[in-house]
C-alpha angles and dihedrals in degrees: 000000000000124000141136121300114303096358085089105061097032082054098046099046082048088056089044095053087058091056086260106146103227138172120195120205131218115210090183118083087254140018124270114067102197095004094066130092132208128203124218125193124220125186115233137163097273089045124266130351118210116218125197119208122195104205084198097072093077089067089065086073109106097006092109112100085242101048129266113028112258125193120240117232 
């Protein structure tokens, strides 16, 4: 079975759950989609700085009930 982000594994438990046999494929090197995080190292003059990155943040985008969420100040 192949969809979208996370399309492909609520669809297949729901077909499990039917008695359906499924397999769902990653194309990327590891599981999650948008609930997965990547680091990145940067050198800097006291030696490397991790950064941790959320792929899910990008879906936020559009859910306000006037559009793009927006912070308060």
């Amino acid at each position: 079975m192949t969809a979208p982000r996370r399309a492909a594994t609520a669809a297949g438990a729901l077909l499990a759950k039917r008695g359906l046999k499924v397999a769902v494929f990653e194309a990327h090197d590891r599981p999650g989609g948008d609930c997965s995080s990547w680091v990145r190292k940067v050198k800097v003059r006291q030696g490397v700085q991790k950064f941790i990155f959320d792929a899910g943040v990008q879906d936020f985008s559009g859910l306000g009930p006037r559009g793009p969420l927006r912070w308060r100040d």
